[in-house]
C-alpha positions as a Markdown table, in Angstrom:
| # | Residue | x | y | z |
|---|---|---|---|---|
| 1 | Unk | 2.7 | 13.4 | 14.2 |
| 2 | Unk | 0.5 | 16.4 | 14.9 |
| 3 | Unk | 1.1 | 18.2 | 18.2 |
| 4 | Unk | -0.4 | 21.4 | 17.3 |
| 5 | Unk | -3.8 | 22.5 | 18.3 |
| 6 | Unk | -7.0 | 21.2 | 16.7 |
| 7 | Unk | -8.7 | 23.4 | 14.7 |
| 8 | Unk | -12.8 | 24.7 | 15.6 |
| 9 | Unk | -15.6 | 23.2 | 14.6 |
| 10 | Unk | -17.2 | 25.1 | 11.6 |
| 11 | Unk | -19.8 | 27.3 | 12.3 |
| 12 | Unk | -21.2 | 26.6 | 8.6 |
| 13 | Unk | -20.9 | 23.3 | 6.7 |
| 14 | Unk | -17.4 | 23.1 | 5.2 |
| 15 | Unk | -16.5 | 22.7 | 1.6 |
| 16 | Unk | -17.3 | 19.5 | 0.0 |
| 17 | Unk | -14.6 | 17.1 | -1.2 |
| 18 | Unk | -13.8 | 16.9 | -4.8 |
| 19 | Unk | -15.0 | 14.0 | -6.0 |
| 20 | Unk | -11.5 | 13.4 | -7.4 |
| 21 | Unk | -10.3 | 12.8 | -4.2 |
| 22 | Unk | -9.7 | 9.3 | -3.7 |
| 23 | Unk | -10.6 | 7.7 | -0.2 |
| 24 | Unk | -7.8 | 5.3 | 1.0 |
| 25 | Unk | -9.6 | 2.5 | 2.4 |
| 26 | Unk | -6.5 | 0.2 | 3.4 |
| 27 | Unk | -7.2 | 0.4 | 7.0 |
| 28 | Unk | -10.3 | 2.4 | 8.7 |
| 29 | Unk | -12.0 | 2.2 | 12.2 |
| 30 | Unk | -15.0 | 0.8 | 12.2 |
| 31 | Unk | -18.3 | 2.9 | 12.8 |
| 32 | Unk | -19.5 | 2.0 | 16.7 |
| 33 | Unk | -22.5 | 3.3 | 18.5 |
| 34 | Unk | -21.4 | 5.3 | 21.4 |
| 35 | Unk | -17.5 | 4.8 | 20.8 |
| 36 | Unk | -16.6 | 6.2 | 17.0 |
| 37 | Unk | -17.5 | 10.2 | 18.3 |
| 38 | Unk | -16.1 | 13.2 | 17.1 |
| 39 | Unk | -14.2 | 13.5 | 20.7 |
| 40 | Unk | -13.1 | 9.5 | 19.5 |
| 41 | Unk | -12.0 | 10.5 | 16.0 |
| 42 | Unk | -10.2 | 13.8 | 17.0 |
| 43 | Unk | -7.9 | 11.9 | 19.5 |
| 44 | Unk | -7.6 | 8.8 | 17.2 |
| 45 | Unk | -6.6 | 11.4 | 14.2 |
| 46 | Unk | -3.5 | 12.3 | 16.8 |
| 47 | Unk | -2.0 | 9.2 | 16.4 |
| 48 | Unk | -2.8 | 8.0 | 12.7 |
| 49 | Unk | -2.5 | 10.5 | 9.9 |
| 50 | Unk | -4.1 | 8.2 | 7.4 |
| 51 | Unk | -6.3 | 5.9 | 8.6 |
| 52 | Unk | -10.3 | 6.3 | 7.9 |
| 53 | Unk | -12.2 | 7.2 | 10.5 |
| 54 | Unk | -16.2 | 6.7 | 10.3 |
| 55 | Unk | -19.3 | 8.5 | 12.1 |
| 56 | Unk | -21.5 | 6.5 | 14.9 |
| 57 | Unk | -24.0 | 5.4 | 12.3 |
| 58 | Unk | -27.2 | 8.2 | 12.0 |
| 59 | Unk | -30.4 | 7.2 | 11.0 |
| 60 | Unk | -32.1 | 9.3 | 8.4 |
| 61 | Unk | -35.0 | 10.4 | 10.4 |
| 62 | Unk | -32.4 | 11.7 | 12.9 |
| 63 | Unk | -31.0 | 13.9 | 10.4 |
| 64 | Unk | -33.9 | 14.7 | 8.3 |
| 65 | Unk | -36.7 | 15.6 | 11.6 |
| 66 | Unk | -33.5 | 16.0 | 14.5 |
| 67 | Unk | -30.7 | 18.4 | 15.7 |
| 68 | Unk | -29.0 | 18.1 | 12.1 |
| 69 | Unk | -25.7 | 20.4 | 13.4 |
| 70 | Unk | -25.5 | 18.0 | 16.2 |
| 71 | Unk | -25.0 | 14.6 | 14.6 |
| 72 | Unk | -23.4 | 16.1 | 11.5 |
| 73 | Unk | -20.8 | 18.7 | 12.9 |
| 74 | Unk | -17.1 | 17.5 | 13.6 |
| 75 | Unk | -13.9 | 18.8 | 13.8 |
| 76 | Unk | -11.7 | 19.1 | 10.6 |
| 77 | Unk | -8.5 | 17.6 | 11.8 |
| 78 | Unk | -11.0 | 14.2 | 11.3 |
| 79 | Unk | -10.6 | 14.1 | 7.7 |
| 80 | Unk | -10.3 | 11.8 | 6.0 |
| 81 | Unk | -14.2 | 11.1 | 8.0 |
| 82 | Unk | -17.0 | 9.2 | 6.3 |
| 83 | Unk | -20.6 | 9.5 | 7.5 |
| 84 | Unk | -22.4 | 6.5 | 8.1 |
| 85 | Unk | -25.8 | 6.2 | 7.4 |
| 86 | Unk | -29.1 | 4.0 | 8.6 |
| 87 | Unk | -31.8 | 3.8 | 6.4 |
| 88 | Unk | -34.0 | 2.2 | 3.7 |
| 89 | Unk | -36.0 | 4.7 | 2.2 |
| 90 | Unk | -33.9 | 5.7 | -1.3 |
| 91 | Unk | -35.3 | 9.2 | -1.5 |
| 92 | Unk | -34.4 | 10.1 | 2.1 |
| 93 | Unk | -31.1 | 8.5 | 2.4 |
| 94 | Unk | -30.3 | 10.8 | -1.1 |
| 95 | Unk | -31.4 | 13.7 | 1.0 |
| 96 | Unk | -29.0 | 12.7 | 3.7 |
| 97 | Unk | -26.0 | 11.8 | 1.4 |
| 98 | Unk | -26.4 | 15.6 | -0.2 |
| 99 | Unk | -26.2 | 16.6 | 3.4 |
| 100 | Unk | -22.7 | 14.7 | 4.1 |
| 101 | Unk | -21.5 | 16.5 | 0.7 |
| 102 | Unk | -22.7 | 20.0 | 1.8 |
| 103 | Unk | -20.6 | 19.6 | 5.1 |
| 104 | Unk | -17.6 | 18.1 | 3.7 |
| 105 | Unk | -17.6 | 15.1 | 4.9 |
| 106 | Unk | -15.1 | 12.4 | 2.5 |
| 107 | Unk | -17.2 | 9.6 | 1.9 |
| 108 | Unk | -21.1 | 7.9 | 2.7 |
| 109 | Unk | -21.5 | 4.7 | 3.8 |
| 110 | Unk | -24.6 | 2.6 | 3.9 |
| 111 | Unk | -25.5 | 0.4 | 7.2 |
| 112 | Unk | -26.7 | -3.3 | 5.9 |
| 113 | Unk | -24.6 | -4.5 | 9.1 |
| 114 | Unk | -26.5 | -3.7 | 12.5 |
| 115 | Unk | -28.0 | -6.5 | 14.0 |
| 116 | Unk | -30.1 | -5.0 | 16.7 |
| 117 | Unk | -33.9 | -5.0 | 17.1 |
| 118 | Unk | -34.0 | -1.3 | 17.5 |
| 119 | Unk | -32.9 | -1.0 | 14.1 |
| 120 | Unk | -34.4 | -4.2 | 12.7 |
| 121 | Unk | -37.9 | -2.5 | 13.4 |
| 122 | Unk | -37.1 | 0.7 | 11.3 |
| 123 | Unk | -35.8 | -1.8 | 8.4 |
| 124 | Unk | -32.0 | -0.3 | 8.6 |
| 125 | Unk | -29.3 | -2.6 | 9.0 |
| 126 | Unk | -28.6 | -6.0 | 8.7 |
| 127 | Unk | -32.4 | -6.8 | 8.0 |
| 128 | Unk | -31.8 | -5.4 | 5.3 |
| 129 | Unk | -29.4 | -8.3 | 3.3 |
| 130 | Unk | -32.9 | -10.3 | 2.6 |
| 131 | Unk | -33.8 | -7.6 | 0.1 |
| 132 | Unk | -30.7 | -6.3 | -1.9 |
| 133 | Unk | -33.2 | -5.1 | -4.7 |
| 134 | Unk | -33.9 | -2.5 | -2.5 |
| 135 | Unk | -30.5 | -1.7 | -1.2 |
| 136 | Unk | -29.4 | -1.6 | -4.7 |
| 137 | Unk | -31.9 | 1.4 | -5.2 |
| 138 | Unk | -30.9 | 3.3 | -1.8 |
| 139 | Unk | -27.6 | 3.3 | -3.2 |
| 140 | Unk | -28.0 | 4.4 | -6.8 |
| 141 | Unk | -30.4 | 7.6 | -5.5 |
| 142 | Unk | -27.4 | 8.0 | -2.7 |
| 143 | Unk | -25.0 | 8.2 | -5.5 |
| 144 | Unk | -27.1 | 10.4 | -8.2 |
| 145 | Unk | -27.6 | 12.7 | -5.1 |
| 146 | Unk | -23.5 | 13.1 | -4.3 |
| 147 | Unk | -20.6 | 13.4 | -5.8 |
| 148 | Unk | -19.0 | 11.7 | -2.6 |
| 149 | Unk | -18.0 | 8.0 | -2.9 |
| 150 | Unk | -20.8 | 6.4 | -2.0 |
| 151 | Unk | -19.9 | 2.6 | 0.0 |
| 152 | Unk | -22.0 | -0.3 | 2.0 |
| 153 | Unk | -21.5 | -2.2 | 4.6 |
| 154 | Unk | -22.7 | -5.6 | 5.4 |
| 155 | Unk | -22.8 | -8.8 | 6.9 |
| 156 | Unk | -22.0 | -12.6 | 5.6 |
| 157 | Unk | -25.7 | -13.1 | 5.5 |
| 158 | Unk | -28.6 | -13.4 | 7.9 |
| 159 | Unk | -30.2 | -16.1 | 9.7 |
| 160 | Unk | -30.7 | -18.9 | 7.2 |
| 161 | Unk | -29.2 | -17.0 | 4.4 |
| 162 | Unk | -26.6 | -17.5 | 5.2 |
| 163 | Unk | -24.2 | -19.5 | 2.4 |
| 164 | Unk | -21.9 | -18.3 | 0.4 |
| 165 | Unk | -24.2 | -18.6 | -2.5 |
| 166 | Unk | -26.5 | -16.3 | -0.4 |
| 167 | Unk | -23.7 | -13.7 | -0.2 |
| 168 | Unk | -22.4 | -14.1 | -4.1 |
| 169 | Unk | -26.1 | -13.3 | -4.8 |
| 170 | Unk | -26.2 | -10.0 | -2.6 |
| 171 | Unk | -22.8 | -8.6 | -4.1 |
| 172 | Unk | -23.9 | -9.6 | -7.3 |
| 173 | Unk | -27.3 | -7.2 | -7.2 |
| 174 | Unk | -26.0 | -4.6 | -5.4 |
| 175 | Unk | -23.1 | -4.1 | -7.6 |
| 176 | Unk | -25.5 | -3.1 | -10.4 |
| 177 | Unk | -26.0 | 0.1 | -8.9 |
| 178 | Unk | -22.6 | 1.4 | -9.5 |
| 179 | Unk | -21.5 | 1.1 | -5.9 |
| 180 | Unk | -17.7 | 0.0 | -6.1 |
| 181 | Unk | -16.6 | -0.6 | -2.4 |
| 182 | Unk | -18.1 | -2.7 | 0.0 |
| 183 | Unk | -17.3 | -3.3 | 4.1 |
| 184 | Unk | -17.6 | -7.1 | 5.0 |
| 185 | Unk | -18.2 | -7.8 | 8.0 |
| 186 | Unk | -17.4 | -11.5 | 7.9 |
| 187 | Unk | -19.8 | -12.7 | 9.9 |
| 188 | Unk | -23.1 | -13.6 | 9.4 |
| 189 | Unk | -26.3 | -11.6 | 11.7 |
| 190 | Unk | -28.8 | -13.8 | 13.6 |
| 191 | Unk | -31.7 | -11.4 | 13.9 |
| 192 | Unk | -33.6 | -13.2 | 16.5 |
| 193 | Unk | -32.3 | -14.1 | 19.9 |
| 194 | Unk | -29.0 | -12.5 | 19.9 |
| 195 | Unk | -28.1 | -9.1 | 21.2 |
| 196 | Unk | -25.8 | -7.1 | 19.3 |
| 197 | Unk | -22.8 | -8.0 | 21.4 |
| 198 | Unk | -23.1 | -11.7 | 20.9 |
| 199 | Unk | -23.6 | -11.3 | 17.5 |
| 200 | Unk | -20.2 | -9.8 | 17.3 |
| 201 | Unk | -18.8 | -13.2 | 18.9 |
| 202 | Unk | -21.0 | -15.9 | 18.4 |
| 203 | Unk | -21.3 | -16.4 | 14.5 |
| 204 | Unk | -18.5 | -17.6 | 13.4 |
| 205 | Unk | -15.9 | -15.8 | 11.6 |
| 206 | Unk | -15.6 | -17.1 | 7.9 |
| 207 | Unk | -12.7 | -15.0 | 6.4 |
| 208 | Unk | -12.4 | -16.7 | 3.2 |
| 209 | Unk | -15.7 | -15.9 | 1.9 |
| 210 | Unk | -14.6 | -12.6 | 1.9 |
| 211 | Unk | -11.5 | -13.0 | -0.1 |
| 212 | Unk | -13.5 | -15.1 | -2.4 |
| 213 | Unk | -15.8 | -12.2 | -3.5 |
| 214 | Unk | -12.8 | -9.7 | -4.0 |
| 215 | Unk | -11.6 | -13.0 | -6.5 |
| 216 | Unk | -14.7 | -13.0 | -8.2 |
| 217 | Unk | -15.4 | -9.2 | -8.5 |
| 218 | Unk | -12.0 | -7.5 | -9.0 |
| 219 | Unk | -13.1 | -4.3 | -10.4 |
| 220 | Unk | -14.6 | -4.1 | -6.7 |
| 221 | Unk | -12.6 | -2.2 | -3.7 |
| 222 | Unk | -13.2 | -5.1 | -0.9 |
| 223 | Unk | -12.4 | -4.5 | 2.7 |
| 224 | Unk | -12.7 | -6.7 | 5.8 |
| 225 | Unk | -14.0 | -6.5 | 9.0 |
| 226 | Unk | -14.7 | -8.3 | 12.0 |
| 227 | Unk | -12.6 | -9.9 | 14.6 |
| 228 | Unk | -9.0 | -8.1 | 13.6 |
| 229 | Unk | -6.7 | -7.4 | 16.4 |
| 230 | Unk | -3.4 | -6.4 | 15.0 |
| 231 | Unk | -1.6 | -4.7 | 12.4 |
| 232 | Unk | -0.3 | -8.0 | 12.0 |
| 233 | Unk | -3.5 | -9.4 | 10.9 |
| 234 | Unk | -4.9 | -6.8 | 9.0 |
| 235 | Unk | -1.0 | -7.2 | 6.8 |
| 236 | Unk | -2.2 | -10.7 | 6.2 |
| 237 | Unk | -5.9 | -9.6 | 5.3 |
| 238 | Unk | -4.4 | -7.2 | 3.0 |
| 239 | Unk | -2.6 | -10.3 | 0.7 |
| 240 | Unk | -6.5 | -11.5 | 0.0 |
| 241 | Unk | -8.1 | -7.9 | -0.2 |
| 242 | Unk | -7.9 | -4.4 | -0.4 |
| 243 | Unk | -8.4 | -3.3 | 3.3 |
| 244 | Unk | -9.5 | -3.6 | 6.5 |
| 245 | Unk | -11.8 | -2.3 | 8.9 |
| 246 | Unk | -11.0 | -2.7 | 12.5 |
| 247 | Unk | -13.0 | -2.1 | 15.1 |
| 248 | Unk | -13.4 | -2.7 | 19.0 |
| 249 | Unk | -9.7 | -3.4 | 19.4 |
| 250 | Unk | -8.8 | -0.2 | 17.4 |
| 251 | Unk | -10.7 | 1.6 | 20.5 |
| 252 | Unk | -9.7 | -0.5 | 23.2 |
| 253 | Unk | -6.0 | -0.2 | 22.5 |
| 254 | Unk | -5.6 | 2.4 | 20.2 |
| 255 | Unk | -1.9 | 3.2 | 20.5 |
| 256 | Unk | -1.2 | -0.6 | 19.3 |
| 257 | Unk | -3.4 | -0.4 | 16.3 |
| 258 | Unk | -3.2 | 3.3 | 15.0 |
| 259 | Unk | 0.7 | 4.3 | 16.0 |
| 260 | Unk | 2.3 | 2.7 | 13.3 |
| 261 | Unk | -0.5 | 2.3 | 10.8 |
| 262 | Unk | 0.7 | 5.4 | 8.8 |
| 263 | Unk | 4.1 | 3.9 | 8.5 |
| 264 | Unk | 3.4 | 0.2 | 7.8 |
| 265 | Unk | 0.1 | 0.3 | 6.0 |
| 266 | Unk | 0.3 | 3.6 | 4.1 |
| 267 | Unk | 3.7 | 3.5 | 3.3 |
| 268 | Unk | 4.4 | 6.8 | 5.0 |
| 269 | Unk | 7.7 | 7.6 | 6.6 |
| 270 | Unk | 6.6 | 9.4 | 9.6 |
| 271 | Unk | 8.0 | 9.7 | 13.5 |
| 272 | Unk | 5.7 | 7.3 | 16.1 |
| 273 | Unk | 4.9 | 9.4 | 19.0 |
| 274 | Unk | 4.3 | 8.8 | 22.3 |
| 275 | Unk | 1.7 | 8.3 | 24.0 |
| 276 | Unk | 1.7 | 10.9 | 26.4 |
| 277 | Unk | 2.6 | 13.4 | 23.6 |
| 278 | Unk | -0.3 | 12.4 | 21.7 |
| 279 | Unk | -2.3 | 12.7 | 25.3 |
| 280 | Unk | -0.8 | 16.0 | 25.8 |
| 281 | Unk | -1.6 | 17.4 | 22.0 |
| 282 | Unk | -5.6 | 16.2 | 23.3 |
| 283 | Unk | -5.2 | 18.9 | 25.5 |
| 284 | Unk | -6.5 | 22.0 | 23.0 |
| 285 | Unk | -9.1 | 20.3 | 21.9 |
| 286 | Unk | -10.1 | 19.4 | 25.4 |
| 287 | Unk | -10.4 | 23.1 | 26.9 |
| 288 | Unk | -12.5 | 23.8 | 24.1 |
| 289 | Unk | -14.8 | 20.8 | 24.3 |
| 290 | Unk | -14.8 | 22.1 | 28.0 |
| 291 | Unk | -15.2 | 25.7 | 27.7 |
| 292 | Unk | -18.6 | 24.5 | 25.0 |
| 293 | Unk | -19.8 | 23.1 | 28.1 |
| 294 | Unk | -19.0 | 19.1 | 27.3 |
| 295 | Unk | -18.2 | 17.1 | 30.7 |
| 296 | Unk | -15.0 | 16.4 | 31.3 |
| 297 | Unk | -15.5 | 12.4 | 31.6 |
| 298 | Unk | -17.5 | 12.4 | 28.0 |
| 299 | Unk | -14.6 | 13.9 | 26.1 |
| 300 | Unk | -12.0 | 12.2 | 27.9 |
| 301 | Unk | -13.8 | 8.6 | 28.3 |
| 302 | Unk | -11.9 | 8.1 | 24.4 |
| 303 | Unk | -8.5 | 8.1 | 25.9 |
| 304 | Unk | -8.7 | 5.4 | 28.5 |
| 305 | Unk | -7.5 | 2.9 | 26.5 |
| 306 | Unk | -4.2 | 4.7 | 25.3 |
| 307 | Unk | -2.1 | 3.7 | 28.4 |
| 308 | Unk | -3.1 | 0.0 | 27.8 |
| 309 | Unk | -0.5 | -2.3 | 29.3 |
| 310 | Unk | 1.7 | 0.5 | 30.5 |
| 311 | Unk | 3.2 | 1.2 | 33.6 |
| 312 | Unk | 0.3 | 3.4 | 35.6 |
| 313 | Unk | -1.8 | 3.3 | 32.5 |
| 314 | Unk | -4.7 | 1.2 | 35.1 |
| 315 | Unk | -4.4 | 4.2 | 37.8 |
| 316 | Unk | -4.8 | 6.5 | 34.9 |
| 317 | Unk | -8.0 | 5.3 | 34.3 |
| 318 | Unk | -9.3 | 4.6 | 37.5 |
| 319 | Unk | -8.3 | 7.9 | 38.5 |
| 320 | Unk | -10.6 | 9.6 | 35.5 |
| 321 | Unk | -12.8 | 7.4 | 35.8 |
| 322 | Unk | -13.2 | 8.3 | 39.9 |
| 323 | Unk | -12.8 | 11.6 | 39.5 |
| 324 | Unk | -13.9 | 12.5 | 35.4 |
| 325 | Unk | -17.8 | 12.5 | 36.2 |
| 326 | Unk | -17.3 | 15.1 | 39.4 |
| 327 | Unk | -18.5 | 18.4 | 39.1 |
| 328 | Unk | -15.7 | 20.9 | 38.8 |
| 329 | Unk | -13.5 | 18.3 | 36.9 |
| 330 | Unk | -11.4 | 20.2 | 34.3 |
| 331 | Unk | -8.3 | 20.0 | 32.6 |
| 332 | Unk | -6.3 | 20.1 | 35.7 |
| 333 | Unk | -8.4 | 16.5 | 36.4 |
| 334 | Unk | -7.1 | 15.5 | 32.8 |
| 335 | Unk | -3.4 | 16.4 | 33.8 |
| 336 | Unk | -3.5 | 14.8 | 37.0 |
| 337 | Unk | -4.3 | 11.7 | 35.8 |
| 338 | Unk | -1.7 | 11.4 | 33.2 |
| 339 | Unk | 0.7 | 11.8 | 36.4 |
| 340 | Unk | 0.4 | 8.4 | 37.2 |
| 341 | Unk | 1.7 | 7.7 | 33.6 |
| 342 | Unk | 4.5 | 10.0 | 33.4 |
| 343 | Unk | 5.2 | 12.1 | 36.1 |
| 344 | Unk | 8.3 | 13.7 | 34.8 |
| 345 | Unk | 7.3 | 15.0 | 31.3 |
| 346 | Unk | 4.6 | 16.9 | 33.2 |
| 347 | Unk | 5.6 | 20.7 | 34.7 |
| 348 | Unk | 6.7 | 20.8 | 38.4 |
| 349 | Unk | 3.0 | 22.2 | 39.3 |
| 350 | Unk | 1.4 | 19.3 | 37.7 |
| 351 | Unk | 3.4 | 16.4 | 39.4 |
| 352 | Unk | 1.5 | 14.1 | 41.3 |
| 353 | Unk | 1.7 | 15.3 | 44.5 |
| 354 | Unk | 2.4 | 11.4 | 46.1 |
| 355 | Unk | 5.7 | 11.1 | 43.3 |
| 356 | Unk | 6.4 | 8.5 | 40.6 |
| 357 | Unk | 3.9 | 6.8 | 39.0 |
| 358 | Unk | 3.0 | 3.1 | 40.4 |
| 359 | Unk | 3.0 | 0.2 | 37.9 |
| 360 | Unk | -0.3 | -1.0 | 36.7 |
C-alpha cells in the first residue's frame, strides 16, 4: 500500500494512455457530484491500488467555454481515472473526449444516468434514454475523436419506459456504435417529481435485468451499479456480470469497501493497511493542497468517513468538522484530529493534549 508522497499536479496535460491499455472495470467508484473530487480520488487511491476511480461528471460547455485546467487537472497517483462527461451535442462531446486523451486521462464515459432537472434542461443525462439514436451518434464521434475507451452510463429506463423490452431496445441501438462497455445503473429515472436523492432510493432496484443484458450481449463488458454495499455483494454481482460500480457506500465507508478490493477482486496479493497509515500517507498531498491555497476542511471533508465504526472515529469528525472550516486550520488541525483515533502512533508533540482517545 502506497505510503510515499503523492506526486504534483502537472503543469501541462500528461501523456495520453495507449490505447492498448486495458481499463479493469471489475470494481470502480461511481462518479458523484461534489464527492468523487480529485482530493476524493487521491485519498481513495491510498487505499485501493486497482480499483477505477471516475471524475464528478463535467458538462461540455464547462469544458469547452470554462476554466478547462480546473475541472480537467488531477493528480497522477489517480490513475487508473476516467473522465465523465455530460452532454448531447456529438461534435462537442468529440471535442471534450480529445481533451480527456490530451491530458491522460484512462477512459471517457458518457452520462445517460443523471436524473436531475438542472441537467434534464440541457438534454444531458438520464433524459437522454428516450432517444438512443442520438446517443448512439455522441458516442461513435466520441470514439473517432479518441483513442481512449470510450463507455456509457445509464439507467433501467425512464418514466414509462420503463420495461425490460424498453432497455433491450436502448442497448440494442446504442451498441451499433461500437461502444463495448456499459454502466447500469439498475434502476429506472423518474424525471418529474423526484429529486435526485430519491431517485437513488425510490425506484426499485431490479438487478436481474441487468444480468439479463450481459446474457444477451456477451461480446459486451457489463457492469452494475446501484444500491451495492459490500465487497460481499459486488462478489455475488460479479457471478452474473463483469463488474461493479459502487457508489455512496464506497464514500461513506471507504476503508470497508476499498481496503481489500485489490486483494479479493483483483486477485492481487497485497498488505491491507491501516487506516491511520493510509490517513497519515494523506498528509503530503495535504500540505500541498494547503500551501495552493485549498481550505483545509475542503481537502479533508473526503476522509471523514475512514474512521467509520472505530473507536474515536465520531470525535475525529466532529473535531474537523468544528474546527476544519476555521481560519488558520492547517495540518496541525488535520493531526490533531486523528488523536482522538490513535493517539500513540502519533509523535509526542502531536498527542492529544486531554490523552487516549474516547470511544465513539
Amino acid at each position: 500500500m502506497p505510503e510515499t508522497p503523492v506526486t504534483q499536479v502537472p503543469d501541462q496535460p500528461a501523456q495520453p494512455t495507449a490505447i492498448e491499455d486495458k481499463v479493469d472495470r471489475r470494481l470502480s467508484v461511481a462518479p458523484m457530484m461534489d464527492w468523487t473530487t480529485s482530493d476524493a480520488r487521491v485519498f481513495h487511491r491510498l487505499i485501493s491500488r486497482n480499483t477505477l476511480l471516475y471524475t464528478e461528471m463535467v458538462t461540455t460547455g464547462a469544458l469547452i467555454h470554462g476554466d478547462r485546467e480546473r475541472f480537467l487537472k488531477y493528480d497522477p497517483s489517480e490513475h487508473p481515472v476516467a473522465l465523465q462527461l455530460g452532454g448531447s451535442n456529438p461534435q462537442e462531446l468529440a471535442e471534450c473526449a480529445r481533451m480527456a486523451e490530451d491530458w491522460g486521462y484512462d477512459e471517457v464515459n458518457l452520462n445517460v444516468g443523471c436524473p436531475s432537472d438542472r441537467v434534464q434542461n440541457n438534454m444531458i443525462g438520464a433524459c437522454l434514454m428516450a432517444h438512443p439514436k442520438l446517443v448512439a451518434e455522441c458516442l461513435s464521434e466520441m470514439q473517432a475523436a479518441t483513442k481512449l475507451p470510450v463507455t456509457v452510463k445509464h439507467r433501467l429506463g425512464i418514466d414509462d419506459m420503463d420495461s425490460f423490452e424498453h432497455l433491450h431496445a436502448f442497448v440494442d441501438t446504442v451498441k451499433e456504435s461500437g461502444c463495448r462497455s456499459f454502466t447500469i445503473h439498475a434502476r429506472k429515472a423518474i424525471l418529474a417529481g423526484l429529486s435526485p436523492k430519491e431517485n437513488r432510493e425510490i425506484p426499485p432496484l431490479i438487478y436481474d435485468h441487468v444480468y439479463r443484458i450481459k446474457q444477451l450481449y456477451p461480446e459486451l463488458e457489463v457492469v452494475i451499479n446501484g444500491g451495492i454495499k459490500s465487497l460481499d455483494e459486488a462478489e455475488q454481482h460479479l457471478k452474473h456480470v463483469d463488474g461493479v460500480m459502487i457508489g455512496r457506500e464506497a464514500y461513506q465507508n471507504p476503508y470497508a469497501i476499498l481496503s481489500e478490493a485489490d486483494n479479493r477482486i483483483f486477485g492481487a496479493d497485497l498488505p491491507v493497511a491501516e487506516r491511520i497509515h493510509i490517513a497519515e500517507a494523506f498528509i503530503p498531498y495535504l500540505e500541498r493542497r494547503l500551501a495552493e491555497g485549498a481550505p483545509l476542511y475542503a481537502v479533508v471533508k473526503h476522509l471523514l468517513g475512514l474512521f467509520h465504526g472505530q473507536r474515536g472515529g465520531r470525535q475525529f469528525r466532529r473535531y474537523l468538522s468544528e474546527n476544519g472550516h476555521k481560519r488558520g486550520a492547517a495540518t496541525d488541525t488535520f493531526r490533531e484530529a486523528l488523536s482522538f483515533v490513535a493517539p500513540n502512533t502519533l509523535s509526542n508533540e502531536d498527542e492529544h493534549p486531554h490523552g487516549s482517545a474516547r470511544t465513539a
